[in-house]
LOTI-426115 format. One line per 4 residues: number of its first residue (from 1); their letters; for each residue x, y, z of N, C-alpha, C, O. Coordinates in Angstrom, 1 decimal, decimal comma. Layout:
<atoms>
NUM = A = X Y Z X Y Z X Y Z X Y Z  ...
</atoms>
This chain:
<atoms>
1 = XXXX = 0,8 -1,2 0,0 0,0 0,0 0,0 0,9 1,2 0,0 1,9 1,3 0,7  0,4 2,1 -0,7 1,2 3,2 -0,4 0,5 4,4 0,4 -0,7 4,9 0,3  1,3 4,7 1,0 1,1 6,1 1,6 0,6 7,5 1,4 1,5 8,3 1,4  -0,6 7,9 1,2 -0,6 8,9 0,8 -0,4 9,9 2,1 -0,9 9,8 3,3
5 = XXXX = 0,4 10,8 1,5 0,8 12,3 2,5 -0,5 13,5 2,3 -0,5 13,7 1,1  -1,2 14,0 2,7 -2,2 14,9 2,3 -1,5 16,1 3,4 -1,5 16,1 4,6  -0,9 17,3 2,4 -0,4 18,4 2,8 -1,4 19,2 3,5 -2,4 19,5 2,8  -1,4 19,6 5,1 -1,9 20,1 5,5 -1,2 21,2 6,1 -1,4 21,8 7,2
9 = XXXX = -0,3 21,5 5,0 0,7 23,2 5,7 0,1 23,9 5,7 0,3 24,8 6,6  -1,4 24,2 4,6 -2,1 25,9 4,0 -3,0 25,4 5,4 -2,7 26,0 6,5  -3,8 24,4 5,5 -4,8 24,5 6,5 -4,1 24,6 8,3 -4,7 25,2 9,1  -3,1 24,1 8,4 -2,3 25,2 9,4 -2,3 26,5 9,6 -2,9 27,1 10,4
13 = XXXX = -1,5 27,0 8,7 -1,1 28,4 8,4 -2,7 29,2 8,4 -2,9 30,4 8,4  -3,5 28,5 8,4 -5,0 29,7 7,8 -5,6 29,4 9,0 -6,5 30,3 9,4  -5,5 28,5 9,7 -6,4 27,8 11,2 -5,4 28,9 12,2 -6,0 29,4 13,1  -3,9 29,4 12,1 -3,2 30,4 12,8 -3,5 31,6 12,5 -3,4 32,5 13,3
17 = XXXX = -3,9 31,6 11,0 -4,1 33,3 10,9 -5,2 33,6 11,6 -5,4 34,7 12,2  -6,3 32,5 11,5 -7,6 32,8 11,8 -8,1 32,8 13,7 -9,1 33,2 14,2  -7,3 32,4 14,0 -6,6 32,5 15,5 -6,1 33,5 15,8 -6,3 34,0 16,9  -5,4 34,1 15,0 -4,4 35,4 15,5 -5,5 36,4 14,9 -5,8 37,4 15,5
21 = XXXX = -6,1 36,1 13,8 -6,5 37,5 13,7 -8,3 37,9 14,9 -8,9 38,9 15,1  -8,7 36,4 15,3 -9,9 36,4 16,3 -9,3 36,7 17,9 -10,0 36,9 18,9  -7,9 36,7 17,8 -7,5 37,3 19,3 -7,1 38,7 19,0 -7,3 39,4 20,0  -6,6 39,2 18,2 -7,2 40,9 17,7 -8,1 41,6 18,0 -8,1 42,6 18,7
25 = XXXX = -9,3 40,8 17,2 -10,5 41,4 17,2 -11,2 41,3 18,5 -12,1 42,1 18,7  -10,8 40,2 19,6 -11,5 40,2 20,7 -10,4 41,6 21,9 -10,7 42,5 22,7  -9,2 41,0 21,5 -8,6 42,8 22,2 -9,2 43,9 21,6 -9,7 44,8 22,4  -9,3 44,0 20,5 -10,1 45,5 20,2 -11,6 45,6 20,8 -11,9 46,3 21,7
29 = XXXX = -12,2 44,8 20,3 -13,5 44,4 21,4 -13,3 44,8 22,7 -14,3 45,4 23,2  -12,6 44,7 23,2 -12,5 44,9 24,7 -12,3 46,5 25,0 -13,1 47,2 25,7  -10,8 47,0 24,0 -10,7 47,9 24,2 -11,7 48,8 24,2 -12,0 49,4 25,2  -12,4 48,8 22,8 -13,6 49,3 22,6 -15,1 49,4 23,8 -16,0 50,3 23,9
33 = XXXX = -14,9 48,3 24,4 -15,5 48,2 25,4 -15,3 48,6 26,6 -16,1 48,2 27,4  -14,3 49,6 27,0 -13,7 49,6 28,3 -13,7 51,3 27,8 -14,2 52,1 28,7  -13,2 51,9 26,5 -12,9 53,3 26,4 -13,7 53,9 26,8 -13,2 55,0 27,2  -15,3 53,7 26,7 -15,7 54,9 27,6 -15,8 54,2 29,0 -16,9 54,7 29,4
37 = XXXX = -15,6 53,9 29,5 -15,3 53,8 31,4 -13,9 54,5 31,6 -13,5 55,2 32,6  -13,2 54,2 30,4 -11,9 55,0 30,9 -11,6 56,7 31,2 -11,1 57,3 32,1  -12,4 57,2 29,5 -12,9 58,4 29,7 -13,6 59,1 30,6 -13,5 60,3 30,9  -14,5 58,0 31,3 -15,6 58,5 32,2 -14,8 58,7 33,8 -15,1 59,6 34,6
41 = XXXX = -13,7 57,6 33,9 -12,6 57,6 35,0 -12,0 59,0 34,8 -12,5 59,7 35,7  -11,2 59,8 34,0 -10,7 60,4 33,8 -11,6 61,8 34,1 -11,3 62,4 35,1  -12,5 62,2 33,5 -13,5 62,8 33,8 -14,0 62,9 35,4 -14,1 64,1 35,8  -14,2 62,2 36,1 -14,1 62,0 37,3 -13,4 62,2 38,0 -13,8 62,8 39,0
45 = XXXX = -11,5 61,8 37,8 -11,0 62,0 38,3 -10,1 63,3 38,0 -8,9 63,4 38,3  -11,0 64,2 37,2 -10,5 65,8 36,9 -11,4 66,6 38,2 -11,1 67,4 39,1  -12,8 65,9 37,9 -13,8 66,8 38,7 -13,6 66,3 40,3 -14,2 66,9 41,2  -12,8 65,3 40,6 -12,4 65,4 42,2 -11,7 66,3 42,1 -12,2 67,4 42,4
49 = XXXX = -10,1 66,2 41,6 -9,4 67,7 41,7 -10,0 68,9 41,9 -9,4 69,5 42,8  -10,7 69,3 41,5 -11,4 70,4 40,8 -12,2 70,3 41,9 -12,3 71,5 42,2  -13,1 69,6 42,7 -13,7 70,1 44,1 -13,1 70,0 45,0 -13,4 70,6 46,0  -12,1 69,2 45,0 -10,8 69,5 45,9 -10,3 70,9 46,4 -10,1 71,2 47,6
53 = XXXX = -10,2 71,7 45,3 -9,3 72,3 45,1 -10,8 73,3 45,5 -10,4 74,3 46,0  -12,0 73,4 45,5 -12,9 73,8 45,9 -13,1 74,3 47,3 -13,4 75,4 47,8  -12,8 72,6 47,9 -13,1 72,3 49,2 -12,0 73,0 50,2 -12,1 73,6 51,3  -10,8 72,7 49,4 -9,6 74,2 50,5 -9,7 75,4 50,2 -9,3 76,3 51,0
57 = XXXX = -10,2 75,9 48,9 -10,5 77,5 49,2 -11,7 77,8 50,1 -11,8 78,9 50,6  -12,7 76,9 50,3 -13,8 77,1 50,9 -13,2 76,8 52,7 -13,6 77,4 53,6  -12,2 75,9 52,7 -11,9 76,1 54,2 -11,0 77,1 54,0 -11,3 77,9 54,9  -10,1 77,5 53,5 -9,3 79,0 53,9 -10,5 79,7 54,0 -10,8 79,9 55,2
61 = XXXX = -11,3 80,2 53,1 -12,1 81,4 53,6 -12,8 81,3 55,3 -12,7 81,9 56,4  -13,4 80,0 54,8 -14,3 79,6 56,2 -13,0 79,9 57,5 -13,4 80,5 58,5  -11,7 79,4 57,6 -10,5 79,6 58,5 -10,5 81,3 58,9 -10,4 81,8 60,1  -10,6 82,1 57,4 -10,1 83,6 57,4 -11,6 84,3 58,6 -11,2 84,9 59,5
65 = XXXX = -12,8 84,1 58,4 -14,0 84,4 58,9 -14,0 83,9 60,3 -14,4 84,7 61,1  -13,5 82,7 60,7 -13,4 82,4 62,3 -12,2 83,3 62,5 -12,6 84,5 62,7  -11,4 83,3 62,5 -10,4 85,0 62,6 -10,6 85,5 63,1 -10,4 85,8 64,3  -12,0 86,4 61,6 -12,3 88,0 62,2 -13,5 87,4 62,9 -13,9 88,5 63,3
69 = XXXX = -14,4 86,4 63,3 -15,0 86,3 64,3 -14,5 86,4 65,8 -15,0 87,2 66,6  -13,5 85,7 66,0 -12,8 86,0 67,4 -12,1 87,2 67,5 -12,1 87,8 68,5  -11,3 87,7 66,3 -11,6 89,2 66,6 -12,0 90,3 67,0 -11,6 91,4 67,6  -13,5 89,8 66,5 -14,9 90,9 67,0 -15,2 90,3 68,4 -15,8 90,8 69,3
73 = XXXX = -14,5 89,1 68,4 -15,4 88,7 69,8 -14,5 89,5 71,2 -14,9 90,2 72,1  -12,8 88,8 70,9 -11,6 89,5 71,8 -11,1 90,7 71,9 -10,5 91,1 72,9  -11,4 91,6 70,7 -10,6 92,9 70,6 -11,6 94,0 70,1 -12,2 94,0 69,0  -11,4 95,2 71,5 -12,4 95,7 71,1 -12,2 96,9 69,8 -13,1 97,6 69,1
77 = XXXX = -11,1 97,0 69,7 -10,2 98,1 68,7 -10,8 97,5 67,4 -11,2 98,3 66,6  -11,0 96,0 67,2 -11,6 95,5 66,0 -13,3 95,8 65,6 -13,9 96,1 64,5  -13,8 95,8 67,1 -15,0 95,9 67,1 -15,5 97,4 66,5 -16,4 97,7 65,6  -14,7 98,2 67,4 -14,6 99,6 67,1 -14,0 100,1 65,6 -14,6 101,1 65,3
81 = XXXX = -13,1 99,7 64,7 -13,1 99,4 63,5 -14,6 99,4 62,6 -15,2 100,2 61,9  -14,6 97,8 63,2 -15,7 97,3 61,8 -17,2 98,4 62,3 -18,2 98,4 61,6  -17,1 99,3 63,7 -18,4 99,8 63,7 -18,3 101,2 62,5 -19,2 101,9 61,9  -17,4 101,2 62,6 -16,8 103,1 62,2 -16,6 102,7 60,4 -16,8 103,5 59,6
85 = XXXX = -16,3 101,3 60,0 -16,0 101,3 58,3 -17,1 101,3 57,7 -17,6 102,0 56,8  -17,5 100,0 58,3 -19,4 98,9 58,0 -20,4 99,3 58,2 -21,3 99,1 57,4  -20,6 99,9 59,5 -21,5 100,4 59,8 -21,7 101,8 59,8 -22,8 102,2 60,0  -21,1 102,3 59,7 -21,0 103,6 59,7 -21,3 104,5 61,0 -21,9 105,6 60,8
89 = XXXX = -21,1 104,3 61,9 -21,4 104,4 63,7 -20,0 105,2 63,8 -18,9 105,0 63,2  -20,4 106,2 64,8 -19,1 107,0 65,4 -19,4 107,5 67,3 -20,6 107,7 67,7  -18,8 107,6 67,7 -18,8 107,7 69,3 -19,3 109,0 69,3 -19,1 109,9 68,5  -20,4 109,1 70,8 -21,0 110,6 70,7 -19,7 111,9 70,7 -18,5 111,8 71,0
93 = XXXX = -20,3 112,7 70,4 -19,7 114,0 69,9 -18,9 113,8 68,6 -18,3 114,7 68,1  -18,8 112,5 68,0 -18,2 112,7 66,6 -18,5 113,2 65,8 -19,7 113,5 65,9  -18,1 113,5 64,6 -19,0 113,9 63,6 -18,3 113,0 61,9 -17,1 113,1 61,4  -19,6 112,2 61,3 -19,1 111,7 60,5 -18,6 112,6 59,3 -18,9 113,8 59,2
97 = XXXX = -18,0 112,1 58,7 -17,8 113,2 57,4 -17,6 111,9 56,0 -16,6 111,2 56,0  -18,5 111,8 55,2 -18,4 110,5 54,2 -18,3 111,7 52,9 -19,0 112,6 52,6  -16,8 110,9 52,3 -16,5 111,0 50,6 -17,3 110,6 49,7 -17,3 109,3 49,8  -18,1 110,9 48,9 -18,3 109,8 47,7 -17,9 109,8 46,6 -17,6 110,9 46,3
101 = XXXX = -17,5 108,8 45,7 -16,6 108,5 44,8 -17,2 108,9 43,7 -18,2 108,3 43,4  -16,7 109,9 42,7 -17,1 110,8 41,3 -17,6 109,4 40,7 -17,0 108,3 40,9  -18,8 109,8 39,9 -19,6 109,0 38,9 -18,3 108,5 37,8 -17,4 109,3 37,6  -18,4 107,6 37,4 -17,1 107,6 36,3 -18,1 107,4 34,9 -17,5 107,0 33,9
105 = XXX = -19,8 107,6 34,8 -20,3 108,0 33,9 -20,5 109,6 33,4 -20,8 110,1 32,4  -20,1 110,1 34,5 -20,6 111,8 34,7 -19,4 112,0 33,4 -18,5 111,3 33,0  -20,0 113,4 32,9 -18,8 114,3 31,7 -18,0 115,1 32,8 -17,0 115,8 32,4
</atoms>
């Protein structure tokens, strides 16, 4: 009997391409699948920053206001200040005298 050899190098070679090119397509798949969570991560983690950076200007201020709270509360030179700028209050026998600032529509 003889032997027959039946070349199966092409059906190799095409069973690998078709392998290689289905593990491609399932990485791009994925990729594709993931890019917007990644965008959405990024996005997210701009807008933490960004209230972050919210959240300590909002405590400096809030820090600067307990200040001049205990200020007003300890000193009365402060109190006496903010009565005479803010309020416009002066000690008896004073007399106010208030500037006003030229129109900068006037000719």
């Amino acid at each position: 009997m003889s032997e027959r050899r039946i070349d199966t190098g092409i059906w190799d070679k095409l069973t690998k391409a078709v392998v290689f090119l289905l593990v491609i397509a399932a990485l791009l798949a994925v990729a594709v699948w993931y890019l917007p969570l990644i965008k959405q991560n990024e996005r997210m983690r701009s807008e933490i920053l960004r209230l972050q950076q919210n959240v300590a200007t909002e405590e400096e201020t809030a820090r600067q206001i307990k200040v001049q709270i205990e200020a007003l509360r300890n000193d009365p030179e402060t109190v006496e200040r903010y009565a005479r700028e803010k309020l416009g209050l002066a000690r008896h026998g004073e007399t106010v005298i208030r500037f006003e600032r030229p129109d900068s529509n006037a000719p």
